[in-house]
C-alpha positions in Angstrom: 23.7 20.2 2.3 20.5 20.3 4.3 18.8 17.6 6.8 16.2 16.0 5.0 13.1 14.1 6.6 14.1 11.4 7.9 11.5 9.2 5.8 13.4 10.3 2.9 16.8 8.4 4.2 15.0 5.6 5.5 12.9 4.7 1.9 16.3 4.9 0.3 18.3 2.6 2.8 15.6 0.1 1.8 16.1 0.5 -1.7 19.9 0.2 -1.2 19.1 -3.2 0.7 17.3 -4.3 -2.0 19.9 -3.6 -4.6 18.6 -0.7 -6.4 22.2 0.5 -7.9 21.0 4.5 -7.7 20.1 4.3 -4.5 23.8 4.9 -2.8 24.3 8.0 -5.1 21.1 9.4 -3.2 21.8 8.7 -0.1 25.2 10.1 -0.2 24.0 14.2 0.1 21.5 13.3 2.9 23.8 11.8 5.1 27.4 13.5 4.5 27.3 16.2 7.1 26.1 14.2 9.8 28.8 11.7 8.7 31.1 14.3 8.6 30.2 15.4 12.2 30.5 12.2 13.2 34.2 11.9 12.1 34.9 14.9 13.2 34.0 13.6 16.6 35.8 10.9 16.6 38.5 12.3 15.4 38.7 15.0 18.2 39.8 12.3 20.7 42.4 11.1 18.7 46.0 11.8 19.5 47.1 15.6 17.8 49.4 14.2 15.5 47.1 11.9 14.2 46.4 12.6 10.0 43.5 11.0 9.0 41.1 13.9 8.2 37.3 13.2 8.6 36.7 13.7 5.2 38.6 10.3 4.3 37.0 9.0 7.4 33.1 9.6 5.8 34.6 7.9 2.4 36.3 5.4 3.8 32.9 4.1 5.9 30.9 5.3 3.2 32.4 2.5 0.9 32.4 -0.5 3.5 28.6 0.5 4.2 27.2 0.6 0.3 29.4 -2.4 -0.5 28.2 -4.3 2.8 24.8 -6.3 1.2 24.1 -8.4 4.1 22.8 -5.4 5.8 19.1 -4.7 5.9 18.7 -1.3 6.7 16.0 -0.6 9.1 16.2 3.3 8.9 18.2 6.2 9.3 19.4 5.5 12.8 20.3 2.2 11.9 22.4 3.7 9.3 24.1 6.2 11.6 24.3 3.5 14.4 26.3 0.9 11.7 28.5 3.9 10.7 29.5 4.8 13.6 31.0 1.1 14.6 32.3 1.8 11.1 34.3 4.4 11.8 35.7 3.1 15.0 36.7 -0.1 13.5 38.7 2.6 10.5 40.4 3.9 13.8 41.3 1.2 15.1 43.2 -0.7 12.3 44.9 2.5 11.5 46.2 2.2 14.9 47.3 -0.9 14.9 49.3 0.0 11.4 50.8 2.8 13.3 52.0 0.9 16.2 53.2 -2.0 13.9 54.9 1.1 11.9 56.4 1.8 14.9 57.2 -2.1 15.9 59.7 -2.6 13.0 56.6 -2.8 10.4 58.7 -1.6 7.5 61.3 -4.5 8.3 62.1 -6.9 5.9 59.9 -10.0 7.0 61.4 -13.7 6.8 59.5 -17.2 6.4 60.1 -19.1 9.2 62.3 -21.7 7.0 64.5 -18.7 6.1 65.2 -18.0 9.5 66.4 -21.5 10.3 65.9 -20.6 13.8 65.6 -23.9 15.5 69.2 -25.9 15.8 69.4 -29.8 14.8 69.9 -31.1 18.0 67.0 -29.2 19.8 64.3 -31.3 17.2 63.2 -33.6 19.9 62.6 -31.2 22.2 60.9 -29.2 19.8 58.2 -32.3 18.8 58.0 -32.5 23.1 57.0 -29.3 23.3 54.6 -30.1 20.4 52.9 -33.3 21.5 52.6 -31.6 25.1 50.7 -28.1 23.5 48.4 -30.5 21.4 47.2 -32.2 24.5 46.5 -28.7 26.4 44.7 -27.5 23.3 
């Protein structure tokens, strides 16, 4: 895929802000390497064992951004700029799955009326404890 003028990507970012349903399909092969590159990027100064590729990176952004509507796109820098938080943020919460992976994620979860934690005779120091938060808050 080749760079195209920057005019090009700009006129269709306005046209995907203004809801024009072809416009995203257009977009898409001006914008993948550089998204790619991008990914790639980020991707470099993630931990080695980490298995997100940046091709499911670029999809994965790709879709939040066409979907996002409140978005209007100033130009192709813009666009790059938005993606790029994009992609960070897809980082992040696939972090945060890892490590709650890795913090018993996969264990069976309980309501807290299941786990009929707190003993009869502790209940009024329980609503104490209550009525004393509520006045910090």
């Amino acid at each position: 895929m080749e760079d195209s003028p920057p005019d090009d990507v700009t006129q269709l970012l306005r046209e995907m802000s203004k809801g024009d349903p072809e416009a995203p399909a257009k977009v898409i092969p001006l914008v993948y390497d550089e998204l790619r590159r991008l990914a790639r990027s980020y991707l470099q100064r993630e931990r080695s064992e980490h298995t997100l590729q940046p091709t499911a990176v670029v999809h994965e952004a790709y879709l939040r951004l066409v979907q996002e509507k409140e978005i209007d796109w100033e130009n192709r820098s813009h666009f790059f700029a938005i993606a790029a938080r994009v992609m960070r943020q897809i980082l992040v919460n696939y972090a945060l799955a890892h490590r709650s992976d890795k913090r018993g994620g996969g264990a069976p979860k309980l309501s807290l009326e299941a786990a009929e934690f707190v003993p009869q005779e502790s209940t009024d120091d329980l609503l104490a404890l209550d009525e004393v938060l509520r006045d910090l808050a």
